[in-house]
VMD Tcl script that draws the C-alpha trace (Angstrom):
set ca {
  {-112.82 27.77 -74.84}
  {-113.30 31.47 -75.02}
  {-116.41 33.53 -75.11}
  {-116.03 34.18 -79.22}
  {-115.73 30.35 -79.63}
  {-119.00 29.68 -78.00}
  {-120.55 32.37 -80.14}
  {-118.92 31.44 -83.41}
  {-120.04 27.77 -82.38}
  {-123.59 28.63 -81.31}
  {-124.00 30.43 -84.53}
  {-122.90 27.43 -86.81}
  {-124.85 25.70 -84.92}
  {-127.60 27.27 -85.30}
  {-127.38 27.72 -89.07}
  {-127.36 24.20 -89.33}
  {-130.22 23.28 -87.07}
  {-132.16 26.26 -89.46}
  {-130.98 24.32 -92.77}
  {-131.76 20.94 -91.37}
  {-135.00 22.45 -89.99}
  {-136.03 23.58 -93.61}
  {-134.80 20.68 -95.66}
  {-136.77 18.08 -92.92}
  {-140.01 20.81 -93.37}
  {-139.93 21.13 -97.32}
  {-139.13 17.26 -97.89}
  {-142.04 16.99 -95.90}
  {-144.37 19.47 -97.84}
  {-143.25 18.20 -101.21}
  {-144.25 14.57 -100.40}
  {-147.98 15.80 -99.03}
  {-148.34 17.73 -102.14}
  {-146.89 15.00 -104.09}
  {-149.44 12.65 -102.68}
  {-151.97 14.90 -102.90}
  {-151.52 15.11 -107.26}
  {-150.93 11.35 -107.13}
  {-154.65 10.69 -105.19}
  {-155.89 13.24 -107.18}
  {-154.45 11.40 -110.62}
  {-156.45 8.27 -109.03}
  {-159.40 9.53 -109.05}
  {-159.18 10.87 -112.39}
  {-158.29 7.47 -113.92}
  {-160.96 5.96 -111.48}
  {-163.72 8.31 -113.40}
  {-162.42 7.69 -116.61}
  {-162.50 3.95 -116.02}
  {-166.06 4.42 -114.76}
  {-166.48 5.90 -118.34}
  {-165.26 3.41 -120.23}
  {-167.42 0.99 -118.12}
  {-170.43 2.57 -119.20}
  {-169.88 2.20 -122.87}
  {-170.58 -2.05 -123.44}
  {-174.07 -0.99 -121.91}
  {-174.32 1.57 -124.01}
  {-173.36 -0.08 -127.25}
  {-175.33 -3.19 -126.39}
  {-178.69 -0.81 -125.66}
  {-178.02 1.15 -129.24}
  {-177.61 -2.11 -131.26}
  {-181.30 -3.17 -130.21}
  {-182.57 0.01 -132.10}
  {-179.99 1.01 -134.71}
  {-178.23 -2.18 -135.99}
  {-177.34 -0.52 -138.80}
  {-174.58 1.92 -137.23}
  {-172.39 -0.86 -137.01}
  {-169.57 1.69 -137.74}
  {-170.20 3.85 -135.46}
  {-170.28 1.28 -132.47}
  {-167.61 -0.55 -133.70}
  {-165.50 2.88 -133.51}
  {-166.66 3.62 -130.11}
  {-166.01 -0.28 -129.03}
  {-161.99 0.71 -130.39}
  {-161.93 3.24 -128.82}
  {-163.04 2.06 -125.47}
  {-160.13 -0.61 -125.58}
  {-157.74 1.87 -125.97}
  {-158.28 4.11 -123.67}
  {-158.41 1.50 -121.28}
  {-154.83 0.01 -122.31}
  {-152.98 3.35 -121.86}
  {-152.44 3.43 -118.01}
  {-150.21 6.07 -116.54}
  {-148.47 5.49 -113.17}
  {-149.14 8.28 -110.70}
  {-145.12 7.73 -109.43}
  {-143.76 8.36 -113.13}
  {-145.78 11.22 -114.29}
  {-144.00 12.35 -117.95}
  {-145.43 14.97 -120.63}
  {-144.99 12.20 -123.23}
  {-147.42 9.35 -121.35}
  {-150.10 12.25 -120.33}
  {-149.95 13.01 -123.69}
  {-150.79 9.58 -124.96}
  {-153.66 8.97 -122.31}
  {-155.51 12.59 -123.35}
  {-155.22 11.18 -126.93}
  {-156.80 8.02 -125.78}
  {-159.42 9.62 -123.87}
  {-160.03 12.01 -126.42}
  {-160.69 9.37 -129.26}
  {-163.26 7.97 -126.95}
  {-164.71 11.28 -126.12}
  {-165.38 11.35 -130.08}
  {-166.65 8.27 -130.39}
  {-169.17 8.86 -127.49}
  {-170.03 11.91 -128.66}
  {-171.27 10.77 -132.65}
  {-172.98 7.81 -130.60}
  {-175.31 9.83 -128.98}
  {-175.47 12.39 -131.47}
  {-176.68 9.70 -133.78}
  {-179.63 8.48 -131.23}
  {-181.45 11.78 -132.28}
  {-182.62 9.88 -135.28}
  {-183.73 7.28 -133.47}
  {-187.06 8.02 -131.36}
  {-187.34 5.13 -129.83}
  {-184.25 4.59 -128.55}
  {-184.52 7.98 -127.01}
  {-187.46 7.17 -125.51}
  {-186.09 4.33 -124.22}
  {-185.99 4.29 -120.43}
  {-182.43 1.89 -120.29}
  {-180.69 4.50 -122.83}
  {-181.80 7.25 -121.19}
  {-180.54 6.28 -117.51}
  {-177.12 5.29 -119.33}
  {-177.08 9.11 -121.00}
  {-177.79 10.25 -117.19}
  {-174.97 8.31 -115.94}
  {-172.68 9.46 -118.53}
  {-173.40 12.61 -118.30}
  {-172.58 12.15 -114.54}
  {-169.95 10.91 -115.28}
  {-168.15 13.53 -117.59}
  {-168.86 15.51 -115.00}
  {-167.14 13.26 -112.22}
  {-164.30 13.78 -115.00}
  {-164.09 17.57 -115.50}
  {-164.28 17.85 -111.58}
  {-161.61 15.38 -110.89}
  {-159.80 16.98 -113.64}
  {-160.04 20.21 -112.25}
  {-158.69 18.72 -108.62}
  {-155.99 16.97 -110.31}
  {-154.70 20.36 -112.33}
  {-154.94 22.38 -109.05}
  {-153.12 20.01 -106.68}
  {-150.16 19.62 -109.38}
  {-150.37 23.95 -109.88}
  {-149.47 24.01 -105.57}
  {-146.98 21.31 -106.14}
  {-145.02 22.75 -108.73}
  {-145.85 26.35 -107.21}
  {-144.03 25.27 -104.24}
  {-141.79 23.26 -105.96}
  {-140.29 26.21 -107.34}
  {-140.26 28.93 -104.28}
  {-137.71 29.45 -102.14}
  {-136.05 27.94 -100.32}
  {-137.86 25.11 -101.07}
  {-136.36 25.11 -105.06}
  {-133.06 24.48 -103.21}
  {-133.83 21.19 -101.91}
  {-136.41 20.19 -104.40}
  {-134.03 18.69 -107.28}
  {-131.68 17.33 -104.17}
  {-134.80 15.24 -103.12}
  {-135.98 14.27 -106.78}
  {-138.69 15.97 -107.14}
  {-139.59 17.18 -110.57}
  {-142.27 19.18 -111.83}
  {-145.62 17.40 -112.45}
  {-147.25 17.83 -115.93}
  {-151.53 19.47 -116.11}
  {-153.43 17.74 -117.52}
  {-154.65 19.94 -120.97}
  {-157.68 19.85 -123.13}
  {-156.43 17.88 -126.13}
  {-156.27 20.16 -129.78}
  {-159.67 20.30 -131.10}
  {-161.43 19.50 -127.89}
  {-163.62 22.37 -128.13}
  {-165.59 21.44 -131.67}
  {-168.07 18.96 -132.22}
  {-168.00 15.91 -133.55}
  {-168.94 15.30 -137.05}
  {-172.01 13.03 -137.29}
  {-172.85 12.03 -140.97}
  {-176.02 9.53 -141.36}
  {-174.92 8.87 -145.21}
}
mol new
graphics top color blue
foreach p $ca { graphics top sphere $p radius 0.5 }
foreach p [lrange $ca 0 end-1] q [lrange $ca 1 end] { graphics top cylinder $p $q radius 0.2 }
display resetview
């Protein structure tokens, strides 16, 4: 074998041990990041179920003092159940079933909201001491949400970041990974809810 041989056979060598090198490296990445959204997903749908576990307490405190909103927690009681039908698998991620969940989530989000916005007519259940630790874990709790909503946004923002760099974009489709849809505030998110005591 001459001395160009070697060469031209170290060199292809070498290019493949660099390509194998970077495929085994960003298959690697890809599936921590992927992980990372899919934990991060979890716990989102973890504090959203905490959420919805809240709201038979809730209903069940406001009946004692305001029977007569039977609308309102019937609504919220619908609402409740389906949000907690709608699950989305953190392995099959689509536009379409996030989509459906924020809806979900966002009915119930209404329907919690004109619950406690219809308490301020009713002192005493305000001054209830039951009502008023299930506001405080609520409130907790939409905060557990926004946080783990936050996480959740940023993980899939570095997955799809470095889903789409190169030389990482090279291998990514080859590997089947596909982007990851955010999680977005649903239309209309940003207004109050109507409350009407009529």
């Amino acid at each position: 074998m001459t001395k160009k041989s070697k060469i031209t056979l170290g060199v292809i060598g070498g290019l493949v041990a660099l390509i194998l090198i970077t495929f085994i490296s960003t298959q690697n990445s890809l599936a921590g990041k992927d992980e990372t959204a899919k934990q991060c997903w979890a716990d989102v749908q973890a504090q959203y179920q905490r959420r919805a576990n809240l709201v038979p307490q809730l209903v069940n405190t406001v009946k004692g003092y305001a029977s007569h909103e039977k609308q309102t927690l019937e609504g919220l009681t619908e609402a409740r159940t389906k949000a907690t039908q709608i699950r989305v698998d953190a392995d099959n991620l689509s536009e379409a079933d996030m989509r459906r969940f924020q809806e979900a989530q966002g009915e119930l989000s209404q329907a919690l909201g004109r619950l406690i916005a219809i308490t301020e007519a009713y002192p005493d259940l305000k001054a209830s001491q039951n009502f008023s630790e299930l506001q405080a874990q609520l409130e907790g709790t939409e905060n557990r949400i926004a946080e783990s909503l936050r996480k959740y946004n940023e993980a899939v923002r570095n997955y799809n970041k470095a889903r789409r760099m190169f030389p990482t974009n090279v291998f990514a489709g080859m590997l089947g990974y596909e982007a990851l849809p955010n999680f977005e505030a649903q239309a209309g998110a940003d207004k109050a809810p109507e409350v009407s005591f009529d």
